[in-house]
Structure formats: structure tokens, C-alpha cells
C-alpha positions as CSV (number, residue, x, y, z in Angstrom):
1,X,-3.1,-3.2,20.8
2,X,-2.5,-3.0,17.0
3,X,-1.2,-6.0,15.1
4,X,2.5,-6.1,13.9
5,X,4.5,-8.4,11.4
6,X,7.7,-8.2,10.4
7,X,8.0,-7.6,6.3
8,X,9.0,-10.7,4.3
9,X,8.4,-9.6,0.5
10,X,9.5,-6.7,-0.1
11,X,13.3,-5.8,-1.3
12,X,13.7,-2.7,0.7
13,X,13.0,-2.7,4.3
14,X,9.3,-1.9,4.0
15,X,9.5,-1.9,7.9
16,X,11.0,1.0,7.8
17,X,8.8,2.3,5.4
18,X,5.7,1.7,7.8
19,X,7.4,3.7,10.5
20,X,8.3,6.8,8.5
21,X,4.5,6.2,7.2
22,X,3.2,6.5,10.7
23,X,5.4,9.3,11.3
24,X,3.8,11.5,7.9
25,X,0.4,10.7,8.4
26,X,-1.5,13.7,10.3
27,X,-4.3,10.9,10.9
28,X,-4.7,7.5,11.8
29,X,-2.9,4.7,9.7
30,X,-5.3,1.7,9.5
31,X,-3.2,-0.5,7.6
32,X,-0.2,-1.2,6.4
33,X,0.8,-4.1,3.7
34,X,3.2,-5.0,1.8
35,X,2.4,-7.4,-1.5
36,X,3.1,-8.2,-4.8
37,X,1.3,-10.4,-7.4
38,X,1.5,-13.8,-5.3
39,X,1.1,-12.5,-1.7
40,X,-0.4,-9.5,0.7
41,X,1.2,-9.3,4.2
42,X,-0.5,-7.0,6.6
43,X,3.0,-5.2,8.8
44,X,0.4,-2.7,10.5
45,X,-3.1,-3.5,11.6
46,X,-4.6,-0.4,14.0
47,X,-7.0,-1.2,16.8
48,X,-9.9,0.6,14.5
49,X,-9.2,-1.4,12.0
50,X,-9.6,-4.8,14.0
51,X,-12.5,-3.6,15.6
52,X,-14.7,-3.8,12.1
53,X,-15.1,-7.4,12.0
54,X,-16.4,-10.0,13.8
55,X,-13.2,-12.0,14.1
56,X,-9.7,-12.1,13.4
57,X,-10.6,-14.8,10.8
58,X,-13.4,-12.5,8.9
59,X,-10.6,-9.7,9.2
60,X,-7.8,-12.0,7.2
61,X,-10.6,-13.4,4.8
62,X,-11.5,-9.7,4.2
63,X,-8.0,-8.8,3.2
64,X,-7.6,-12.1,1.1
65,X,-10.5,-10.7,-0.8
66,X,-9.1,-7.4,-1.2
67,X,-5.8,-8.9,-2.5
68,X,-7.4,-11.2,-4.6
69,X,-8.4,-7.7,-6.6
70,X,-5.3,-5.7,-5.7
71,X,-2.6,-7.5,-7.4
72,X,-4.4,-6.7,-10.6
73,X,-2.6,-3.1,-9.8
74,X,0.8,-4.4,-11.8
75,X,-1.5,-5.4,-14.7
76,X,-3.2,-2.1,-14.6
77,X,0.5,-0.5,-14.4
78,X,1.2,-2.2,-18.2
79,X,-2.2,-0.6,-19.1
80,X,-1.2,2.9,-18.2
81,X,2.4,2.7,-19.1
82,X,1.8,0.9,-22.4
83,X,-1.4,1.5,-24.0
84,X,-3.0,4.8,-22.1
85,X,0.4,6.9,-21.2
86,X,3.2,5.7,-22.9
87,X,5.1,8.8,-22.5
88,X,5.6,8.1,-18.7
89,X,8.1,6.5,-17.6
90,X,6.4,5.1,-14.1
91,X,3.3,4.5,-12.1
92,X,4.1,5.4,-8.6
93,X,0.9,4.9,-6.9
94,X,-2.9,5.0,-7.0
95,X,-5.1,6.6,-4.5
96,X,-9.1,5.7,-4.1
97,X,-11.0,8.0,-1.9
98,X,-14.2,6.8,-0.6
99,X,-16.4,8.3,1.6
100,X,-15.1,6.8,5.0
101,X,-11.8,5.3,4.1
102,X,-8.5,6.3,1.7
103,X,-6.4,3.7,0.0
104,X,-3.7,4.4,-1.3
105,X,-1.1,2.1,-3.2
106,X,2.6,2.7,-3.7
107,X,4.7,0.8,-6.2
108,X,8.4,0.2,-6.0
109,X,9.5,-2.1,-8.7
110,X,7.5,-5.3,-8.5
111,X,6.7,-4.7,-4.6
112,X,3.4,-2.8,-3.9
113,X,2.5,-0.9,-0.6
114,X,-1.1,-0.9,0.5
115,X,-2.1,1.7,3.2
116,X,-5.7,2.8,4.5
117,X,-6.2,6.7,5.4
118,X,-8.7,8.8,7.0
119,X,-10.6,10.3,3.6
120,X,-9.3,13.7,3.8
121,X,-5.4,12.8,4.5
122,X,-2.9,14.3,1.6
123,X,-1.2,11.3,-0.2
124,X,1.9,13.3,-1.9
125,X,3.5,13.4,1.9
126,X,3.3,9.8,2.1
127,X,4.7,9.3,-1.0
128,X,7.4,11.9,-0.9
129,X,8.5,10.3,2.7
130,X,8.4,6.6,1.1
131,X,11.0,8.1,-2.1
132,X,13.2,9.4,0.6
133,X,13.0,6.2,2.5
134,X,13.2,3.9,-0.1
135,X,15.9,3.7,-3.7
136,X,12.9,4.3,-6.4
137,X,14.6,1.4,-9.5
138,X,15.0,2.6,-12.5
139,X,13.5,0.3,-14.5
140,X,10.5,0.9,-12.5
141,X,7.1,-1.0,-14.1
142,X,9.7,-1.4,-17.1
């Protein structure tokens, strides 16, 4: 049975989120976070995705290490915003396609979404169904 949690730091209901996220994907969803620059919370773990490790506590130690990289996403945000693009007037997410797994990373104001994809699933669905799910602020990454 795939693990659950109830969301705790995002402002929108990022449960919600997850669902119409489950409800887009043509694929398997493998996980679901929520997270920001202090904390990552798993809401959606899949069966799959428990069965790669060895343990639940390799699983969590895993993730710590993938947050402990992840949260550098709002710093990367100032780099595009600021310095590379400064015409735009948002990051809304970054994708990262590898050859067995896609990540991709939404950001709604200082909240980030972290969600694991077979390789070949389309990410503008997802995203499009989060903006209708979600109020997009308008001083996003301002």
C-alpha cells in the first residue's frame, strides 16, 4: 500500500494538489513532496517507489539527501530571475529527465513541489492542472 501524509508546509492545500496530480499523470506517480528551504515532506510515496530500498529508514535517508540538494532550487530561482533572465517575471518549475526516472519541480511562491515521473511523461499537463488548482502569487520568486 502506498505511503500517505497529510501536507503541513505548504500555504495552499498541496493535498489537493497531489490528487489532481494523480489524476493528470498518464503514468505512475512515484512521489509526491511538498518542501521549501528548511523542510521536505513526502504526501505520496507509491509501492514502486518503496520497493527500491532496503528499508524504510534507507528510503527517508535517501530523500534527506535529495533535499539537502533540492532546496538549493530557490537559490537557483534568484540566479535565473536576476542574473541569467531578468526579463521574466517567474520560474515555475524545473524538469530533469534521466534515463529511468523524471523529476520534476513546481514552485508556488516560497513552497516547492517535488514529483517523480516515468521518463517519457509530458510535464506542461501537470503543471497546467497544478495553476488551475492552486492561486499562482504575484510576487512569485519576487
Amino acid at each position: 500500500m502506498p505511503a500517505t501524509n497529510r501536507s503541513q508546509l505548504c500555504s495552499f492545500d498541496a493535498d489537493r494538489v497531489r490528487q489532481v496530480v494523480q489524476n493528470t499523470v498518464s503514468g505512475p506517480l512515484y512521489a509526491f513532496c511538498e518542501y521549501d528551504t528548511e523542510s521536505f515532506r513526502p504526501l505520496y510515496i507509491a509501492d514502486e517507489t518503496i520497493a527500491m530500498y532496503e528499508s524504510k529508514d534507507a528510503m527517508l535517508e535517501h530523500f534527506e539527501r535529495i533535499h539537502t540538494n533540492v532546496h538549493m532550487d530557490f537559490m537557483q530561482i534568484e540566479l535565473f530571475r536576476n542574473t541569467l533572465f531578468p526579463d521574466a517575471d517567474r520560474v515555475e518549475y524545473i524538469a530533469t529527465a534521466m534515463d529511468f526516472l523524471k523529476i520534476l519541480r513546481v514552485y508556488v511562491g516560497d513552497d516547492g513541489l517535488f514529483v517523480s515521473l516515468e521518463p517519457d511523461e509530458p510535464v506542461e499537463p501537470i503543471v497546467d492542472a497544478i495553476k488551475e488548482t492552486v492561486t499562482w502569487p504575484e510576487n512569485q520568486n519576487s
